[in-house]
C-alpha positions as CSV (number, residue, x, y, z in Angstrom):
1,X,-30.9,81.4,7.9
2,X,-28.3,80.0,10.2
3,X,-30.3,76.6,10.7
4,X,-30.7,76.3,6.6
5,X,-27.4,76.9,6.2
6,X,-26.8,74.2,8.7
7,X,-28.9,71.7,7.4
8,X,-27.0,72.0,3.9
9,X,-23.9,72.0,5.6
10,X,-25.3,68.5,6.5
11,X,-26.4,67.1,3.5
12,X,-23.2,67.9,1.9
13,X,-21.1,66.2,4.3
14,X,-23.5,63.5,4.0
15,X,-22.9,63.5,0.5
16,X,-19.3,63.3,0.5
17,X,-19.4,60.4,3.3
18,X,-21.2,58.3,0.6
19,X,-19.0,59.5,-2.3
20,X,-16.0,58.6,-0.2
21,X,-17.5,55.2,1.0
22,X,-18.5,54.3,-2.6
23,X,-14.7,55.4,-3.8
24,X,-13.5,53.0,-1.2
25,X,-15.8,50.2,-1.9
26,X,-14.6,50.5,-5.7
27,X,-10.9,50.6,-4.6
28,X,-11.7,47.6,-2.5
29,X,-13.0,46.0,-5.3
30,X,-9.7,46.6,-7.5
31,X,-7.7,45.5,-4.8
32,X,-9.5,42.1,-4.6
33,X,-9.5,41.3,-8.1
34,X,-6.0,42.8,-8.5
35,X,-4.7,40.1,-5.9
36,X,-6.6,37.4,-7.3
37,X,-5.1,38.4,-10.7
38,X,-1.4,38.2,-8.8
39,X,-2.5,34.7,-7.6
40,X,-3.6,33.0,-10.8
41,X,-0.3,34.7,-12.5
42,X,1.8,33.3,-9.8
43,X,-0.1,29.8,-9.9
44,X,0.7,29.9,-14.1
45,X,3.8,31.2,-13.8
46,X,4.8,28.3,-11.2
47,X,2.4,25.5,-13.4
48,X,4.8,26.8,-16.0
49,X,8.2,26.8,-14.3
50,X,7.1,23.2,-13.4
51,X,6.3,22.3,-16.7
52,X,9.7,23.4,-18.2
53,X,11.5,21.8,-15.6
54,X,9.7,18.4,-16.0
55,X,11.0,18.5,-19.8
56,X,14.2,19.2,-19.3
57,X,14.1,16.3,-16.7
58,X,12.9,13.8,-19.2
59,X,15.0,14.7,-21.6
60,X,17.9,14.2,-19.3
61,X,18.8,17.9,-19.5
62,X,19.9,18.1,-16.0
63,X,21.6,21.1,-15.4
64,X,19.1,23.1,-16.5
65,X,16.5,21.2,-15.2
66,X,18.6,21.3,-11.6
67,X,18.2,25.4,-12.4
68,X,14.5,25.8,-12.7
69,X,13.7,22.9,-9.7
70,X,16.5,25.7,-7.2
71,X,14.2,28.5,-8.5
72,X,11.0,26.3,-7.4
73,X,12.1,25.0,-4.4
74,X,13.5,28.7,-3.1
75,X,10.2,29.7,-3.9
76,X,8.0,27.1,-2.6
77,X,10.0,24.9,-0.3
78,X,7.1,22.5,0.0
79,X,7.4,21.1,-3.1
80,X,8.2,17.6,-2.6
81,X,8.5,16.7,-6.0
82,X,10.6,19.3,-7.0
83,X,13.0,18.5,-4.3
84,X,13.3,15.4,-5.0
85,X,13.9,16.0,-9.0
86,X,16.3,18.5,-7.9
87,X,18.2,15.7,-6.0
88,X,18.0,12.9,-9.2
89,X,19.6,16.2,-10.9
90,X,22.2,16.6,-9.1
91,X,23.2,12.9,-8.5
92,X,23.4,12.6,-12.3
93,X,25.9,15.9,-12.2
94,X,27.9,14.4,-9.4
95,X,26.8,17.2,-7.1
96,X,26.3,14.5,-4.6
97,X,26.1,16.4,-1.0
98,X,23.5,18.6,-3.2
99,X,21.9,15.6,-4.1
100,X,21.7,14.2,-0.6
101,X,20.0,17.4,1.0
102,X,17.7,18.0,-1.8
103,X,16.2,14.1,-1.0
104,X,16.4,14.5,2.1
105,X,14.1,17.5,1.9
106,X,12.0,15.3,0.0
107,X,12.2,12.7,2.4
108,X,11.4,15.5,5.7
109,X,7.8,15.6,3.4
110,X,7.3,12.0,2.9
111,X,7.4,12.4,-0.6
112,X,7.5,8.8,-1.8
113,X,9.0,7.9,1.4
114,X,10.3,3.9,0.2
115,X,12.0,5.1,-3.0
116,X,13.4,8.4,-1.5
117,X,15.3,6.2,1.2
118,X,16.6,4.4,-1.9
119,X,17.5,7.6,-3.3
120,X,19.5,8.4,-0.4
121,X,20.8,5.1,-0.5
122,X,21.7,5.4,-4.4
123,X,23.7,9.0,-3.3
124,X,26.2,7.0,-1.1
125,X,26.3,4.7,-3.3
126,X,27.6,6.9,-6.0
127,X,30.2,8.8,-3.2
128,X,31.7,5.6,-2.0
129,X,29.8,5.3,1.1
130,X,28.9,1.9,1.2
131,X,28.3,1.5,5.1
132,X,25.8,4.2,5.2
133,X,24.1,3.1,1.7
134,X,23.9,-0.2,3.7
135,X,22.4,1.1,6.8
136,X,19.6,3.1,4.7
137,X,18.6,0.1,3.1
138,X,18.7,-1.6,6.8
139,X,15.9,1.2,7.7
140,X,14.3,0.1,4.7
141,X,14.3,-3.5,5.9
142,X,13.0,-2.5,9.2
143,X,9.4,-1.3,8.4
144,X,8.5,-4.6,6.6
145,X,7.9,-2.7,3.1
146,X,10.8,-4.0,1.4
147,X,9.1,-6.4,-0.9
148,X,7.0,-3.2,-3.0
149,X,10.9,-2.0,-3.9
150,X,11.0,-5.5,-5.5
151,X,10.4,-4.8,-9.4
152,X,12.0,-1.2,-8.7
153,X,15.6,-2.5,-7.9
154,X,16.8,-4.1,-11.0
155,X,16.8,-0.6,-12.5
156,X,18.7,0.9,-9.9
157,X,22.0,1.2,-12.0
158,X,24.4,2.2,-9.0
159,X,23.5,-0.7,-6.9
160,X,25.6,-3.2,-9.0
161,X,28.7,-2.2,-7.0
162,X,26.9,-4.2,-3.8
163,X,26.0,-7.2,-5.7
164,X,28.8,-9.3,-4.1
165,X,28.0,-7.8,-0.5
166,X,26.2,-10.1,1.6
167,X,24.6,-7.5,3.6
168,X,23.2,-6.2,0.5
169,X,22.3,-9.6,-0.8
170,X,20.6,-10.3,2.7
171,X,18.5,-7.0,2.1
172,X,17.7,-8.4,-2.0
173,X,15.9,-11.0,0.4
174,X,13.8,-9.1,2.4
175,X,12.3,-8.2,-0.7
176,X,11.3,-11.2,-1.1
177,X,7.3,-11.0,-0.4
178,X,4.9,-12.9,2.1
179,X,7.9,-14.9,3.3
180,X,7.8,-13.5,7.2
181,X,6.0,-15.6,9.6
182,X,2.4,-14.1,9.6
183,X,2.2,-15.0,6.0
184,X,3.0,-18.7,6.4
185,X,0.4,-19.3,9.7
186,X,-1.9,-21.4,7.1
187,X,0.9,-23.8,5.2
188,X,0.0,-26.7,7.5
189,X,-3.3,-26.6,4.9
190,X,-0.9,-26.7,1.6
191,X,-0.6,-30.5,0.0
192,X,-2.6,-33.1,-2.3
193,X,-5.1,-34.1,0.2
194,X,-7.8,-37.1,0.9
195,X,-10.8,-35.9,2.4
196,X,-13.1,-38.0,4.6
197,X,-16.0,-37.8,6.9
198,X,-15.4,-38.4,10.4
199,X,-16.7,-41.9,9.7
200,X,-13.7,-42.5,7.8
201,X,-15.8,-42.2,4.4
202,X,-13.5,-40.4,1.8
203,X,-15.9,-37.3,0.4
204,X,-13.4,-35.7,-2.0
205,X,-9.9,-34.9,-2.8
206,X,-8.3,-31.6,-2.5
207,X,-5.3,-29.7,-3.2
208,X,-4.3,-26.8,-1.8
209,X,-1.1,-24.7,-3.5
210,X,0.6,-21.6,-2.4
211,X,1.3,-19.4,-5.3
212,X,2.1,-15.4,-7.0
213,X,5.4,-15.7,-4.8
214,X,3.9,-17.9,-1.7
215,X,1.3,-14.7,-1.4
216,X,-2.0,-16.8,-1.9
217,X,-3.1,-19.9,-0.9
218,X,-5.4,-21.5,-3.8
219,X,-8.2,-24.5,-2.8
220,X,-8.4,-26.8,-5.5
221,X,-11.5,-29.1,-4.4
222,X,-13.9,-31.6,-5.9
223,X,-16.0,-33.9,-4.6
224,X,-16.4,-37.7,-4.7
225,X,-18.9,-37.8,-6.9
226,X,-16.8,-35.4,-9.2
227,X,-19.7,-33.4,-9.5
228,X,-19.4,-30.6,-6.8
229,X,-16.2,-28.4,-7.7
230,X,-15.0,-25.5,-5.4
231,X,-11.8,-23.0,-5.7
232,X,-11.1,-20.6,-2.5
233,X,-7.9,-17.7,-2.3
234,X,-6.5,-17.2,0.9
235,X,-4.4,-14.8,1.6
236,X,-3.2,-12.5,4.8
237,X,-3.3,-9.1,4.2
238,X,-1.6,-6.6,5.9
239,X,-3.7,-3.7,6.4
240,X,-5.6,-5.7,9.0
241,X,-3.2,-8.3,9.6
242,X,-6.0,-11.4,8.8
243,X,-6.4,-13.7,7.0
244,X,-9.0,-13.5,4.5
245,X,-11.0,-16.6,2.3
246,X,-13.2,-15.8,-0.8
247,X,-14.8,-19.3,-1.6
248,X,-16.7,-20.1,-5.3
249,X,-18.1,-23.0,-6.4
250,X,-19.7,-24.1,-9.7
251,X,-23.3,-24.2,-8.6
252,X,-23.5,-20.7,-10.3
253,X,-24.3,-18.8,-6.7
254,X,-21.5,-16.5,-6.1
255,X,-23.2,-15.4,-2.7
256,X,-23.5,-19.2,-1.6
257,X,-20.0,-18.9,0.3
258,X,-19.6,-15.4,2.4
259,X,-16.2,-14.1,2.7
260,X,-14.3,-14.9,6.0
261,X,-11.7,-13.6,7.9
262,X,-9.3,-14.4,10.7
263,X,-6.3,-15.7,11.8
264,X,-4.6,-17.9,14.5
265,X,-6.3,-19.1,17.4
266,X,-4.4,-22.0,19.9
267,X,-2.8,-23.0,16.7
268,X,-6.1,-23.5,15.0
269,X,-7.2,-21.4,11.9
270,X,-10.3,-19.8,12.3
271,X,-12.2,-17.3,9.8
272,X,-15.5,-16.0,10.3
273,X,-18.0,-14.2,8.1
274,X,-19.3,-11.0,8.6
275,X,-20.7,-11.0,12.4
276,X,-23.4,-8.1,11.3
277,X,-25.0,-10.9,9.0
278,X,-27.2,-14.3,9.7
279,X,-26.7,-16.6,9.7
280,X,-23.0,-16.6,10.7
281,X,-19.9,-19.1,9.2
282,X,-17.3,-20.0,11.7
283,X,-14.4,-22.4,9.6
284,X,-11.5,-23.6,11.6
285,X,-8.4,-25.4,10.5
286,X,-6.2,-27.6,12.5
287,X,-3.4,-29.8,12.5
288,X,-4.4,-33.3,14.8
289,X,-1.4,-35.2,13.4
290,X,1.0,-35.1,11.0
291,X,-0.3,-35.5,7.8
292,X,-3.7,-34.8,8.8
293,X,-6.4,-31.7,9.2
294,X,-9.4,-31.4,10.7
295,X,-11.3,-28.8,8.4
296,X,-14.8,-28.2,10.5
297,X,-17.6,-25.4,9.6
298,X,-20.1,-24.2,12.2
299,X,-23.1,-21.9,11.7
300,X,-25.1,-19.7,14.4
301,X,-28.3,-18.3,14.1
302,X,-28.7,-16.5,17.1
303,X,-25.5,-13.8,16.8
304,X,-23.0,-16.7,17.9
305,X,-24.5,-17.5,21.4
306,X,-24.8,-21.1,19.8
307,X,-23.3,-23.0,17.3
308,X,-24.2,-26.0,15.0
309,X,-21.5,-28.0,13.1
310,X,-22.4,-28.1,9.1
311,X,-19.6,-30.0,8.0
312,X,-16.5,-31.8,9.6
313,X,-13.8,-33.5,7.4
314,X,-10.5,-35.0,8.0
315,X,-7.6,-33.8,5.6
316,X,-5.5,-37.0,4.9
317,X,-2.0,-36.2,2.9
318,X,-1.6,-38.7,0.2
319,X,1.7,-38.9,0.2
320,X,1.4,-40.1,3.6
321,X,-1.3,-42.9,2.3
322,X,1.4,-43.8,-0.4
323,X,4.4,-44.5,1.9
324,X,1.8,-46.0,4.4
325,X,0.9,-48.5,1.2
326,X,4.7,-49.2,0.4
């Protein structure tokens, strides 16, 4: 009797353990899905607040706008954006040391990191503080990106009251692209040229322009016979800081000319096409007097170890032949 009652004694607690584990597991459940529930109403609720706030920003509503972008920003103090509409709201209310932190928070999470240093730059602006709108724009200056504010700065209404500073108007040219050195390294190539054979032989004319702002370099060539006609783009590009040449011709064979790249070397141009290729292009471009240019293209079939000359040409400027003739 005693070890019967026992053994139910057992099974009952046995029975309640899994009655309680199941209970759990279901209030586990509800908790999970309760929480995610929380999270995609606060995500909506948020998209929403957004949402309103962004309308009353492009309607130029700005105090209420300025509201709802506090309320975000207090909530989630990540939100670039919002902290840096918050500080556009408060410039246009005057609120200008709100305005200032609020793009500066913007600025702490390189949110748009060019245009928010104009921002900041607008703000003193708008308070009177020239020198230290000035010195923004100096920092601006500084990390070589000027020249992308370029088409942004007309439109900046509050910096008409630096127009006739020459600090300012020294900044307006920094703005100015691919005019700092490492752009120019290939304008001893730009001119009307005569090209000849190192026998003196002339093989073709060709003129060679800088152009879109002194950015790009365009080959205009064509040969003596005026059959063969060739245009190249050259251009530095600073993600890599090279220069680069994409060369077409109108024999119809796009891949006849690999692109090249490269840059100064002892004063001499040199591009090269892509080393993981064969056969390899080496081009190089050199002043050997004034108004002349060697242009000379090698080729190596054995991974550069050796290197055979496919073409050699002196660049003769025909201005220099006209004076020469006068």
């Amino acid at each position: 009797m005693t070890l019967l009652t026992s053994a139910k004694s057992e099974d009952i607690m046995m029975q309640l353990f899994s009655v309680r584990s199941a209970i759990m597991a279901v209030a586990l459940v509800i908790g999970v899905h309760c929480s995610q529930v929380t999270a995609q109403q606060n995500v909506a609720q948020k998209n929403t607040d957004q949402q309103t706030a962004d309308k009353r920003f492009a309607e130029s509503n700005w105090q209420p706008a300025a509201m709802i972008y506090s309320e975000i920003v207090a909530k989630d103090p990540q939100n670039a954006q919002a902290w840096s509409q918050l500080g556009e709201c408060n410039l246009q209310l005057q609120k200008f040391d709100d305005a200032l932190q609020a793009f500066q928070h913007a600025a702490d999470l390189n949110f748009r990191p060019l245009i928010t240093k104009v921002d900041i730059a607008r703000v003193y602006v708008a308070k009177g503080e020239m020198q230290q709108a000035l010195g923004k724009l100096k920092e601006i200056e500084a990390t070589g990106q000027a020249p992308r504010l370029r088409a942004y700065l007309p439109s900046v209404a509050e910096f008409k009251k630096l127009r006739d500073n020459s600090d300012y108007q020294q900044f307006l040219k920094a703005t100015i692209p691919c005019q700092t050195a490492e752009f120019r390294q290939f304008d001893f190539w730009v001119g009307d040229w005569s090209v000849e054979n190192p026998a003196g032989q002339k093989v073709g004319n060709n003129l060679v322009t800088r152009e879109q702002d002194g950015c790009l370099l365009v080959e205009h060539w064509k040969s003596g016979r005026g059959i063969e006609t060739g245009t190249s783009f050259n251009y530095y590009d600073i993600r890599d800081k090279k220069f680069h040449q994409i060369y077409f011709d109108n024999s119809g064979n796009a891949g006849a000319y690999p692109p090249m790249a490269g840059g100064l070397v002892d004063n001499k141009m040199v591009m090269i096409s892509d080393q993981k290729s064969s056969p390899i292009f080496r081009w190089t471009w050199y002043t050997v007097s004034p108004g002349k240019v060697r242009q000379m293209a090698e080729q190596s079939d054995d991974g550069e170890k050796t290197w055979h000359i496919i073409w050699d040409s002196i660049y003769v400027s025909k201005q220099q032949q006209a004076n020469k003739s006068m």
